[in-house]
PyMOL Python script that loads the backbone (N, CA, C, O; Angstrom):
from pymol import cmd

cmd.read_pdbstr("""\
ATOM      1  N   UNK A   1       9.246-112.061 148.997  1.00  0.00           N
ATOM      2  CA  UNK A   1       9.170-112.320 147.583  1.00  0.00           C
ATOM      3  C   UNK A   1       9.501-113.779 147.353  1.00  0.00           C
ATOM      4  O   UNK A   1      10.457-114.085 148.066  1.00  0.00           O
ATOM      5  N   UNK A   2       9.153-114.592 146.768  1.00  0.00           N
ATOM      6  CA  UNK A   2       8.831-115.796 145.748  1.00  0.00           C
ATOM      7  C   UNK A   2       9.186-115.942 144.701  1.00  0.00           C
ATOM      8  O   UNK A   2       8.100-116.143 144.159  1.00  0.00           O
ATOM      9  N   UNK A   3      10.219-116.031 143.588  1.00  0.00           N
ATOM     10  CA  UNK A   3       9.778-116.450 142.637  1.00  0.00           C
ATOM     11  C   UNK A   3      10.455-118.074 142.266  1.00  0.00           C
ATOM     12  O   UNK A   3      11.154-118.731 143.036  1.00  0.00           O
ATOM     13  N   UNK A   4      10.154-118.355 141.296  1.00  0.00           N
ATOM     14  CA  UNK A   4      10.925-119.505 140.515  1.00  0.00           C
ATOM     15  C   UNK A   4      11.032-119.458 138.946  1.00  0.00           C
ATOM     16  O   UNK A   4      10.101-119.204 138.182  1.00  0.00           O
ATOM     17  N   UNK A   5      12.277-119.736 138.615  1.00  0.00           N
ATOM     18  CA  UNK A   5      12.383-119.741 137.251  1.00  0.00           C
ATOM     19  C   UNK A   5      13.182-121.275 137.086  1.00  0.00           C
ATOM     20  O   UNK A   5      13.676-121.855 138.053  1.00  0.00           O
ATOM     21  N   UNK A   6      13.211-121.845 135.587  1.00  0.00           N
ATOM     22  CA  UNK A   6      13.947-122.899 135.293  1.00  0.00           C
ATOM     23  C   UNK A   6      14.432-122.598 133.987  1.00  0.00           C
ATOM     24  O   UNK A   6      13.771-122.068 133.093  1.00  0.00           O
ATOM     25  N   UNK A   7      15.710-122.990 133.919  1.00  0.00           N
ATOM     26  CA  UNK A   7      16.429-122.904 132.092  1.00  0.00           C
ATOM     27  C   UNK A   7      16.169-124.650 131.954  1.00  0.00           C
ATOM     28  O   UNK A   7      16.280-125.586 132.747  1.00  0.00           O
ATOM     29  N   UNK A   8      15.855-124.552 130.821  1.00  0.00           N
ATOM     30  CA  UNK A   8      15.471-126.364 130.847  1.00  0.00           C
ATOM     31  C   UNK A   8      15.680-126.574 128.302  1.00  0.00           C
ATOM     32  O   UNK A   8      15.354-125.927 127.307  1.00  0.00           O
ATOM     33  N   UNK A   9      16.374-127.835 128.630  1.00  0.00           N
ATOM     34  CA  UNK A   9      16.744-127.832 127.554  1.00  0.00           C
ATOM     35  C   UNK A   9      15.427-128.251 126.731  1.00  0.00           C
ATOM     36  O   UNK A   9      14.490-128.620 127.438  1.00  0.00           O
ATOM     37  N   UNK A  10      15.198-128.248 125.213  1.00  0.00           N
ATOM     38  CA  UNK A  10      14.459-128.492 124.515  1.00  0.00           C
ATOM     39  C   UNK A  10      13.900-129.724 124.787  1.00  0.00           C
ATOM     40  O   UNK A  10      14.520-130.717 125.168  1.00  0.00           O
ATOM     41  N   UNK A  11      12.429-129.617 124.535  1.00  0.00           N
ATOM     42  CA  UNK A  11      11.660-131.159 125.420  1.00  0.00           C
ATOM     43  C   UNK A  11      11.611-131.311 126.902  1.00  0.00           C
ATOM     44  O   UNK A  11      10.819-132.001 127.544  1.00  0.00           O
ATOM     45  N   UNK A  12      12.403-130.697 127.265  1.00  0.00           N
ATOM     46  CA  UNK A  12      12.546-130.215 129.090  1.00  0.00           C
ATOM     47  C   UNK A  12      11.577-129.283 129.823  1.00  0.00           C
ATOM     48  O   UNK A  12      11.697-128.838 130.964  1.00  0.00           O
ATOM     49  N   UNK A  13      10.771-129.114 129.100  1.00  0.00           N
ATOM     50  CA  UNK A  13       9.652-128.114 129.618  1.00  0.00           C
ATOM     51  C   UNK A  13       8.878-129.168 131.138  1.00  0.00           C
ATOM     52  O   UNK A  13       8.937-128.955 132.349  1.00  0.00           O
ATOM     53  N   UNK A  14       8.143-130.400 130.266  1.00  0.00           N
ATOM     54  CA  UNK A  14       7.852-131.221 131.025  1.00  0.00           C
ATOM     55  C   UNK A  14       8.355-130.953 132.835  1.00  0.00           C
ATOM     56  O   UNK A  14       7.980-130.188 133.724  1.00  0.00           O
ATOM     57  N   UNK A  15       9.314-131.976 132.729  1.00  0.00           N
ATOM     58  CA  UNK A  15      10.467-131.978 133.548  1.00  0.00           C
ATOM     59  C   UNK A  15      10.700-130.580 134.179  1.00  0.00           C
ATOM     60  O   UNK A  15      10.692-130.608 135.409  1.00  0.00           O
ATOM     61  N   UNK A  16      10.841-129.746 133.793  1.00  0.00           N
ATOM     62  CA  UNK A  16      11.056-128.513 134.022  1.00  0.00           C
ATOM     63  C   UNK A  16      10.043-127.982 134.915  1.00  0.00           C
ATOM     64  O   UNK A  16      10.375-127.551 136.019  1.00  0.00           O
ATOM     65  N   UNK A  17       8.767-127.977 134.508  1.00  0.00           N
ATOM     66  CA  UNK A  17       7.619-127.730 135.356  1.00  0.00           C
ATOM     67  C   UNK A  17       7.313-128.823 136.308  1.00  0.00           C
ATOM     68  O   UNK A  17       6.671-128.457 137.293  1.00  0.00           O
ATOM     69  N   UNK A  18       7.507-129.607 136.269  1.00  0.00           N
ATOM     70  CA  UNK A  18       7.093-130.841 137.551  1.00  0.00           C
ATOM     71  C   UNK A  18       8.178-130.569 138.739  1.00  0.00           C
ATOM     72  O   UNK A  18       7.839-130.710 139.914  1.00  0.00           O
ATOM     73  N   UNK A  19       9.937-130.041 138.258  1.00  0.00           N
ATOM     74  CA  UNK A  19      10.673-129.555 139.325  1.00  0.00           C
ATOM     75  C   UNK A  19      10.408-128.424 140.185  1.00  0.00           C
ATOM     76  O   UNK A  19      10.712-128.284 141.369  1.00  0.00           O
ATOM     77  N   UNK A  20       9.619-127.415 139.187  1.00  0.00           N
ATOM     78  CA  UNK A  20       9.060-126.316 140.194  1.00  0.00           C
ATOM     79  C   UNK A  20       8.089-126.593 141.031  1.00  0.00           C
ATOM     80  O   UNK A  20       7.855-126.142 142.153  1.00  0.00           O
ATOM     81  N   UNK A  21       7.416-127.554 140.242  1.00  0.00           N
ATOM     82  CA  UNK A  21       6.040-127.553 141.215  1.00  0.00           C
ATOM     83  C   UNK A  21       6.414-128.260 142.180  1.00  0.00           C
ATOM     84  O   UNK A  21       6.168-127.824 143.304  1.00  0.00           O
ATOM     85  N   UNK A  22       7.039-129.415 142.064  1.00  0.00           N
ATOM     86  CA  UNK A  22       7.453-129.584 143.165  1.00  0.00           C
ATOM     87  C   UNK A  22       8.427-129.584 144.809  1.00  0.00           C
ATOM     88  O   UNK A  22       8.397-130.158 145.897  1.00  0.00           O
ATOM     89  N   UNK A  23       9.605-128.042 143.746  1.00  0.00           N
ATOM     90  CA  UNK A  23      10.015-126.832 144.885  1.00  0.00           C
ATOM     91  C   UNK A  23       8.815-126.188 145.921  1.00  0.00           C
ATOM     92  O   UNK A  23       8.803-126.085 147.148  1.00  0.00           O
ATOM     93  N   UNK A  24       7.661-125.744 144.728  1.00  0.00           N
ATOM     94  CA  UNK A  24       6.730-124.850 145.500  1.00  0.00           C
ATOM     95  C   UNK A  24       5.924-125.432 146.383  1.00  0.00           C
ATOM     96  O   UNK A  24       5.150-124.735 147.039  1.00  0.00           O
ATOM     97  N   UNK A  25       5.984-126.995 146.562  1.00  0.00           N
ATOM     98  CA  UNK A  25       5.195-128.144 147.262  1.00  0.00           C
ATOM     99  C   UNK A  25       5.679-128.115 148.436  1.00  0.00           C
ATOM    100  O   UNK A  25       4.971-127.962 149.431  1.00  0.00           O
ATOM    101  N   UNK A  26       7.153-128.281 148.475  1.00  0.00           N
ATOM    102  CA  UNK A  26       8.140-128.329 149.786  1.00  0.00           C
ATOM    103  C   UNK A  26       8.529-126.962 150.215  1.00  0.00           C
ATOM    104  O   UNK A  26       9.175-126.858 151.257  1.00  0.00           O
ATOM    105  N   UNK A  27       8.267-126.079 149.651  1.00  0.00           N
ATOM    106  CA  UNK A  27       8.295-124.638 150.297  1.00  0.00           C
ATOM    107  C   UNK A  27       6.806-123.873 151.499  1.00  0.00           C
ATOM    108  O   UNK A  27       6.658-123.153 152.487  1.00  0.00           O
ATOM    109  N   UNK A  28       5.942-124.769 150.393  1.00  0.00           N
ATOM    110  CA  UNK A  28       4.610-124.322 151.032  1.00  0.00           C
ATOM    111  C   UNK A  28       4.467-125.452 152.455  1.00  0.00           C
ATOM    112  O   UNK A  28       3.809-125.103 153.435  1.00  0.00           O
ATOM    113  N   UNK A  29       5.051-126.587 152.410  1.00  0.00           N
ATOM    114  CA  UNK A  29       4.281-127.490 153.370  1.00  0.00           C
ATOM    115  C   UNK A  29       5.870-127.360 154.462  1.00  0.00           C
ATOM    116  O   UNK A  29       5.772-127.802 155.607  1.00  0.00           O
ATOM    117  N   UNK A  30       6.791-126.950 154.157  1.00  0.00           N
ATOM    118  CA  UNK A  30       8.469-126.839 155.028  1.00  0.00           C
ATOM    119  C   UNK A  30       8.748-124.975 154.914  1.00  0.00           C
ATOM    120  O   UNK A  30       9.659-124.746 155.710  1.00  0.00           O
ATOM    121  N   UNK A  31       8.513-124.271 154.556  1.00  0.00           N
ATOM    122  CA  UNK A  31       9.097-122.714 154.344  1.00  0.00           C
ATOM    123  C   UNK A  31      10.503-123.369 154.304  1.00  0.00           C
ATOM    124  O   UNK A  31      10.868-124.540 154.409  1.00  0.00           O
ATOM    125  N   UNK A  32      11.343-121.875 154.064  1.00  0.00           N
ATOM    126  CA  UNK A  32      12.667-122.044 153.471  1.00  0.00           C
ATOM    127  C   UNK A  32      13.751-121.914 155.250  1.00  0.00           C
ATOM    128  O   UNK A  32      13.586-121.196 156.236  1.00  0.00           O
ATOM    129  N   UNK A  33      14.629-122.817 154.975  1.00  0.00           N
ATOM    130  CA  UNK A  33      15.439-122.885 155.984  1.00  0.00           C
ATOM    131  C   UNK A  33      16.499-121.839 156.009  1.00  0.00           C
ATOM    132  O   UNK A  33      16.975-121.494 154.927  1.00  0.00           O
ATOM    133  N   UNK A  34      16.984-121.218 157.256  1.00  0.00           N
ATOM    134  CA  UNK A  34      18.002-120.387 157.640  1.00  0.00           C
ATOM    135  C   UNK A  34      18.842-120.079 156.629  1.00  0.00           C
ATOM    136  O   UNK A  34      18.744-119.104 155.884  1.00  0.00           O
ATOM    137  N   UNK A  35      19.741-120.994 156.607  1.00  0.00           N
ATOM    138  CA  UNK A  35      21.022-120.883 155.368  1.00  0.00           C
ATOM    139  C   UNK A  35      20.474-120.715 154.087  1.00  0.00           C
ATOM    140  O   UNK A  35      21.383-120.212 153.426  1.00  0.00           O
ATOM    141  N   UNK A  36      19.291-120.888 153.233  1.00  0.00           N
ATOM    142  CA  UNK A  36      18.458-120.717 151.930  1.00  0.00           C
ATOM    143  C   UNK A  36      18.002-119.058 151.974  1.00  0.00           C
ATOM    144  O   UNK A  36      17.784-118.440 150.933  1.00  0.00           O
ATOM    145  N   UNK A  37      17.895-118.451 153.291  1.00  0.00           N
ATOM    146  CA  UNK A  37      17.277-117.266 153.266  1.00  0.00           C
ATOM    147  C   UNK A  37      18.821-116.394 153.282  1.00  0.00           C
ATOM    148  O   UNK A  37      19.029-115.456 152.513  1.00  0.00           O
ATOM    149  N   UNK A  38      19.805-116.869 154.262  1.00  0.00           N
ATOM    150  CA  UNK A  38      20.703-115.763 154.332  1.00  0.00           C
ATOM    151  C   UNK A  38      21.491-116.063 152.719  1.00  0.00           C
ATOM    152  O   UNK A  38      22.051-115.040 152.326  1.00  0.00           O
ATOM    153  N   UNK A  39      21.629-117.301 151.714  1.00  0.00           N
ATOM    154  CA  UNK A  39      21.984-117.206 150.746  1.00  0.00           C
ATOM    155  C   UNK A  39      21.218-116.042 150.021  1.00  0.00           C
ATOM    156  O   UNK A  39      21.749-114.962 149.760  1.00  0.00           O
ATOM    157  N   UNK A  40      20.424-116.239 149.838  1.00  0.00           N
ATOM    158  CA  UNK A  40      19.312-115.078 148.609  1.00  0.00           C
ATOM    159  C   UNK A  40      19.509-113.924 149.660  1.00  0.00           C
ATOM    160  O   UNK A  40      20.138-113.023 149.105  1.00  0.00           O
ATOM    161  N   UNK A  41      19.250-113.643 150.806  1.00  0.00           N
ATOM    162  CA  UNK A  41      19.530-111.876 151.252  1.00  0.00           C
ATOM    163  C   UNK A  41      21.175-111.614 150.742  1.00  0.00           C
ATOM    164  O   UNK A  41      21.385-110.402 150.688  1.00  0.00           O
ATOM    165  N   UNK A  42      22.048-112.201 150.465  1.00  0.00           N
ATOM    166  CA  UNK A  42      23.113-112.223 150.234  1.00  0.00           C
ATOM    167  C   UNK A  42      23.457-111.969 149.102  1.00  0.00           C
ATOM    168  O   UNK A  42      24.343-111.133 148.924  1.00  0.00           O
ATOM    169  N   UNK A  43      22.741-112.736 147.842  1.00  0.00           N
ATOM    170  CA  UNK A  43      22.506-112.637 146.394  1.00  0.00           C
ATOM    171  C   UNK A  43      21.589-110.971 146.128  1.00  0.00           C
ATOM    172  O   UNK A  43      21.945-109.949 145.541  1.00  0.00           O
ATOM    173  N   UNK A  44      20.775-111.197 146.597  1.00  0.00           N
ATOM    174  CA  UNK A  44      19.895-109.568 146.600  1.00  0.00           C
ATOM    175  C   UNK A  44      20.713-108.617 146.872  1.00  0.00           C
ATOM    176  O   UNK A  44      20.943-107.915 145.887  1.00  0.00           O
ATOM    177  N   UNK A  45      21.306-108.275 147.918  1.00  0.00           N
ATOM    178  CA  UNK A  45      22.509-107.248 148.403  1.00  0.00           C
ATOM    179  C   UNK A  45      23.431-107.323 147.410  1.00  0.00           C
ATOM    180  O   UNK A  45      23.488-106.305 146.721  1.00  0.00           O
ATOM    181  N   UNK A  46      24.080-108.092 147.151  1.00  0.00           N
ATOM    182  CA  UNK A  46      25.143-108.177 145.609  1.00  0.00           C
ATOM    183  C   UNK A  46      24.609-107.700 144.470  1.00  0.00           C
ATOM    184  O   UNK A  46      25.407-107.130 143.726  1.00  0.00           O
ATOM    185  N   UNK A  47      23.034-107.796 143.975  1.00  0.00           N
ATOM    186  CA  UNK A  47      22.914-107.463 143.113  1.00  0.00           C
ATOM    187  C   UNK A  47      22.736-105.816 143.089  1.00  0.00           C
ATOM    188  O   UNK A  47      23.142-104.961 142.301  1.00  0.00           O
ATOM    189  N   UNK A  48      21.856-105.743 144.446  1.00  0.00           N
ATOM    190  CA  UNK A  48      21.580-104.330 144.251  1.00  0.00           C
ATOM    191  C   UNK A  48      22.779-103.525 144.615  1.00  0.00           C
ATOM    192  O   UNK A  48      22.542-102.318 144.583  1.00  0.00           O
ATOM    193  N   UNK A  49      24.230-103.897 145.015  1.00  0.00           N
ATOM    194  CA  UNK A  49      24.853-103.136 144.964  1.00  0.00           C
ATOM    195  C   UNK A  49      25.811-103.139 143.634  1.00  0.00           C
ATOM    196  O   UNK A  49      26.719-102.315 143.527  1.00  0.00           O
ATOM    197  N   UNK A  50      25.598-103.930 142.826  1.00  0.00           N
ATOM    198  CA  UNK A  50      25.970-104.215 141.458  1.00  0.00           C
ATOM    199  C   UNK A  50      25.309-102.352 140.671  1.00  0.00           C
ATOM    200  O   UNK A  50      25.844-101.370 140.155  1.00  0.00           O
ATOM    201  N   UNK A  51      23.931-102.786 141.028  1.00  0.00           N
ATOM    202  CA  UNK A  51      22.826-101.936 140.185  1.00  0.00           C
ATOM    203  C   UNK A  51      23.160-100.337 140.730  1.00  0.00           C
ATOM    204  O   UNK A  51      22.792 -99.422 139.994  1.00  0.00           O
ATOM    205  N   UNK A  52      23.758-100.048 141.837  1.00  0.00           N
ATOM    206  CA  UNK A  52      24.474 -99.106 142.616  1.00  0.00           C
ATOM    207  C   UNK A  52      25.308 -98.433 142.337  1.00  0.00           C
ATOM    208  O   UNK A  52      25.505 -97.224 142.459  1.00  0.00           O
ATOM    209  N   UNK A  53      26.075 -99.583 141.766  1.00  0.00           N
ATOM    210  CA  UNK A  53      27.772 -99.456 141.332  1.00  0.00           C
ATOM    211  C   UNK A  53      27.614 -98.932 139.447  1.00  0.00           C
ATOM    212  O   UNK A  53      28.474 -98.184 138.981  1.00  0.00           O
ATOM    213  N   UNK A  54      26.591 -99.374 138.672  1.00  0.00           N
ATOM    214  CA  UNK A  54      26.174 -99.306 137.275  1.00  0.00           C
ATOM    215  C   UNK A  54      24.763 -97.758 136.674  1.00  0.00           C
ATOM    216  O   UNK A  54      24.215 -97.418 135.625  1.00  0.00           O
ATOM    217  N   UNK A  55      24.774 -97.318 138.092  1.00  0.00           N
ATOM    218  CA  UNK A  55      24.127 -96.625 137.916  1.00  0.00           C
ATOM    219  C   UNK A  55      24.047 -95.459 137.262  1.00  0.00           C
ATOM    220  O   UNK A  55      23.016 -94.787 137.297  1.00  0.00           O
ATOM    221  N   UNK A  56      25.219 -95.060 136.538  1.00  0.00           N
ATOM    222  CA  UNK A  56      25.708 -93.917 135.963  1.00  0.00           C
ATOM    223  C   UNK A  56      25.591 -94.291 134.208  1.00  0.00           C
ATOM    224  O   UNK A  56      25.601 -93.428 133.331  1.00  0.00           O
ATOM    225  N   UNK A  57      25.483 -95.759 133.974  1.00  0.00           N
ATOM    226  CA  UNK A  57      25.546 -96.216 132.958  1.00  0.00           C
ATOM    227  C   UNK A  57      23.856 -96.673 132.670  1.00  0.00           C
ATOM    228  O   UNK A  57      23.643 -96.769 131.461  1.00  0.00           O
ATOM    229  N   UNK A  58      22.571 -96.983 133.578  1.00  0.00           N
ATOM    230  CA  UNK A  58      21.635 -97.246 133.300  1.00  0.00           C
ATOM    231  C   UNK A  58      20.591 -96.965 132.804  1.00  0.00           C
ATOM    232  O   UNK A  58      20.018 -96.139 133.514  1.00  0.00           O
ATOM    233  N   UNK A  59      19.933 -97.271 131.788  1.00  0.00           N
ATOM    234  CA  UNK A  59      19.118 -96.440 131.342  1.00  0.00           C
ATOM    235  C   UNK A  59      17.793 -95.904 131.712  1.00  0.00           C
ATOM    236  O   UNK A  59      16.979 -96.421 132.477  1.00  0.00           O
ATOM    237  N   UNK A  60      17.678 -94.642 130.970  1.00  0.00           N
ATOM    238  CA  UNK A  60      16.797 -94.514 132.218  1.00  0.00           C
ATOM    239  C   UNK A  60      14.909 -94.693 132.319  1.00  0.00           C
ATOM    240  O   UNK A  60      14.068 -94.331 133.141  1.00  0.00           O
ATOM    241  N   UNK A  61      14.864 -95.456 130.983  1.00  0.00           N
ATOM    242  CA  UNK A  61      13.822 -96.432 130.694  1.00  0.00           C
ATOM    243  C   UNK A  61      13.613 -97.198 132.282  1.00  0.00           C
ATOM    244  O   UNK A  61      12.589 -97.033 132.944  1.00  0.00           O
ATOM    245  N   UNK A  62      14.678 -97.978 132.697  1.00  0.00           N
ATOM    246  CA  UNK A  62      14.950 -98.799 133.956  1.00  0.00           C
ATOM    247  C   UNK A  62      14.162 -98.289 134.909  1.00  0.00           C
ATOM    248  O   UNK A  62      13.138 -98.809 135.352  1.00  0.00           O
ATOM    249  N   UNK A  63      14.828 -96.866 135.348  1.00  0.00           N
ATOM    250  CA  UNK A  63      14.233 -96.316 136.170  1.00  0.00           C
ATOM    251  C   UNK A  63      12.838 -95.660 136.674  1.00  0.00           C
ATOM    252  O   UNK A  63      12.327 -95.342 137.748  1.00  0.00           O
ATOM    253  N   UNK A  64      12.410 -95.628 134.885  1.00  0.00           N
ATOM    254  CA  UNK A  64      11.304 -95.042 134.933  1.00  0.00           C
ATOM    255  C   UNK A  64       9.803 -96.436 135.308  1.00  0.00           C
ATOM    256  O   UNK A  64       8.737 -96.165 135.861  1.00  0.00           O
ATOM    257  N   UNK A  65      10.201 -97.732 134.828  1.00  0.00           N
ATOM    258  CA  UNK A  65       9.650 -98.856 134.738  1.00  0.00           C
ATOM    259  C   UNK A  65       9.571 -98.871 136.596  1.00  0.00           C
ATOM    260  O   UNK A  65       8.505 -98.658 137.174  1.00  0.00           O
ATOM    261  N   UNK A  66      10.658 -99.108 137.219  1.00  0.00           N
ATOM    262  CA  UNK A  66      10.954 -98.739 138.331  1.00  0.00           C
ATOM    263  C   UNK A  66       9.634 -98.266 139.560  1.00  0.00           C
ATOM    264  O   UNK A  66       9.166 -98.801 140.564  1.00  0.00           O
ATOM    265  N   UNK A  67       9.439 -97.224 138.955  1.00  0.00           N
ATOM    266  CA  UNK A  67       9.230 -95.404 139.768  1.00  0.00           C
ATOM    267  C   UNK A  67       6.887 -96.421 139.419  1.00  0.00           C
ATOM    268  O   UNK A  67       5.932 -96.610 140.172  1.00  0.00           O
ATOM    269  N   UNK A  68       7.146 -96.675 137.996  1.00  0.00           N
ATOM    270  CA  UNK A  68       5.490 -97.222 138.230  1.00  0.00           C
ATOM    271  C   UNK A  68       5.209 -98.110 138.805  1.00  0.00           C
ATOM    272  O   UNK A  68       4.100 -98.128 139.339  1.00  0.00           O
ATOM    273  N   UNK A  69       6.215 -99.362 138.950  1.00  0.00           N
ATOM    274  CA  UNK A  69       5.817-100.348 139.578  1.00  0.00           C
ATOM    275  C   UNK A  69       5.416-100.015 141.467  1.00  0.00           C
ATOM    276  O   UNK A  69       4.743-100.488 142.383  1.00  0.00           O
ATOM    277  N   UNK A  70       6.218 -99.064 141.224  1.00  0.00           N
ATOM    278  CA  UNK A  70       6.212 -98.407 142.820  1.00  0.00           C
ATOM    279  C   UNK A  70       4.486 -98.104 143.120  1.00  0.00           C
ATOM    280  O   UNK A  70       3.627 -98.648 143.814  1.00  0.00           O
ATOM    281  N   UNK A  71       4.519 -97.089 142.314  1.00  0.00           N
ATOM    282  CA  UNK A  71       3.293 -96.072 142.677  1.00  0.00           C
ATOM    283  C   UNK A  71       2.031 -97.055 141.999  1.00  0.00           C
ATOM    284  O   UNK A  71       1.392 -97.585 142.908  1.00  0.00           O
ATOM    285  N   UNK A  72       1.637 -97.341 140.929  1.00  0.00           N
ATOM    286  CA  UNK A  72       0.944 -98.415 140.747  1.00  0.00           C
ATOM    287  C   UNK A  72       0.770 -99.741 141.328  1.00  0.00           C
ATOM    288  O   UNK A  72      -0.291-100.102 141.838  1.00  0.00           O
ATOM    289  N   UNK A  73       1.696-100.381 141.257  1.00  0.00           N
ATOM    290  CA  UNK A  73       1.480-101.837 141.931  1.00  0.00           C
ATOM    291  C   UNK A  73       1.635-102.130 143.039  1.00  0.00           C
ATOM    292  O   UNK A  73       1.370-103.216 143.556  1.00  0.00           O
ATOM    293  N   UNK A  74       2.342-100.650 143.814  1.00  0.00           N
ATOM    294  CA  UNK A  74       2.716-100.718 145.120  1.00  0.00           C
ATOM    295  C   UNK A  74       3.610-102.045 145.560  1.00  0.00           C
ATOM    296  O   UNK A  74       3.369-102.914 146.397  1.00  0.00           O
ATOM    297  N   UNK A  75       4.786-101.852 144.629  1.00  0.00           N
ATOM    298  CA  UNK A  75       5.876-102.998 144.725  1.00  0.00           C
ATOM    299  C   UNK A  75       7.178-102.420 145.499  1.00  0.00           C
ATOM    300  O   UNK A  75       8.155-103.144 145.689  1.00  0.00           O
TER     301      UNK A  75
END
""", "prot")
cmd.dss("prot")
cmd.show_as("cartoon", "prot")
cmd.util.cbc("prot")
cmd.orient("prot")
């Protein structure tokens, strides 16, 4: 998985999009180094055991959004 997002202040859009594009420049022509991958498998595991730990409280809209992306988009 891939993504990129930016919070960028008003008028920062600019700027904002020229930083991604040019993340996705040095990702595509370098891939991501060792320590960048075990950070995010690290962040992912935290979250999903967050979502683990909250699961008694979630709604179950969540789950159901979930269950299509599965069988439809095959995600």
């Amino acid at each position: 998985m891939f993504s990129l997002n930016a919070g960028v202040r008003e008028g920062g859009i600019e700027r904002g999009l020229n930083a991604l594009l040019t993340e996705t420049e040095r990702v595509a022509r370098h891939g991501f180094i060792a320590p960048e991958l075990a950070r995010q498998k690290a962040r992912r595991l935290r979250a999903m055991e967050r979502a683990f730990d909250e699961r008694e409280k979630t709604n179950s809209r969540r789950y159901a959004s979930e269950y299509l992306r599965n069988f439809l988009q095959d995600e």
